[in-house]
C-alpha positions as CSV (number, residue, x, y, z in Angstrom):
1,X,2.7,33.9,-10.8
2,X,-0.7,32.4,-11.1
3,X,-2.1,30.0,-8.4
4,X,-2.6,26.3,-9.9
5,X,-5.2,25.2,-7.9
6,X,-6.7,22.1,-10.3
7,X,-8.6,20.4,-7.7
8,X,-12.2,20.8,-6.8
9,X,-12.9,21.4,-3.2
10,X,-15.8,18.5,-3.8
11,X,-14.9,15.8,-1.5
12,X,-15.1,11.9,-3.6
13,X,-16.8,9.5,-0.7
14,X,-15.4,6.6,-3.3
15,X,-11.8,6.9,-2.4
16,X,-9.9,7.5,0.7
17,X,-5.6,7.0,0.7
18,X,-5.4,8.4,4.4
19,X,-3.2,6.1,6.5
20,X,-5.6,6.1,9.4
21,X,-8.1,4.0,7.4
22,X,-10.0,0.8,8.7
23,X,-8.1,-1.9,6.9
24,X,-10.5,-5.2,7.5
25,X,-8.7,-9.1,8.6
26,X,-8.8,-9.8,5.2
27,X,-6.1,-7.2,3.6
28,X,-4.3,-7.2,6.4
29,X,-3.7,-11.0,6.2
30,X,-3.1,-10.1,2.3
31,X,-0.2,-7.9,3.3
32,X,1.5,-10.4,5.2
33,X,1.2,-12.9,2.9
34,X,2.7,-10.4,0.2
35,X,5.4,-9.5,2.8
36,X,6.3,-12.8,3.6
37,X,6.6,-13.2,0.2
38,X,8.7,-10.7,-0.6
39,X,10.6,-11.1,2.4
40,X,11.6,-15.2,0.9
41,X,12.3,-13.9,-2.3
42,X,14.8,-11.2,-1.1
43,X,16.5,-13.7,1.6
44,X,15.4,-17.1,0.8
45,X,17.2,-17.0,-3.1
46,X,20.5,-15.4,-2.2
47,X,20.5,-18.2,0.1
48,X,19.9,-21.0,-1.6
49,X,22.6,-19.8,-4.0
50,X,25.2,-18.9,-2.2
């Protein structure tokens, strides 16, 4: 079988997905907000139903 290697060995400065990233004040109050969010909609409607 033939080895698929489709990615250049070039490093892209641009983008970085690593977990171990700076994240600034700003997204990181983003992601609560979004959280908190989420966490209302999954909890906070089956309540006010029931």
């Amino acid at each position: 079988m033939a080895d698929h290697d489709d990615h250049d060995d070039e490093s892209n400065e641009g983008r970085t997905t690593a977990p171990q990233s700076d994240y600034s004040m700003r997204e990181v109050a983003i992601g609560t907000v979004v959280a908190l969010i989420g966490l209302g909609v999954t909890f906070g409607i089956p309540l006010l139903v029931a």
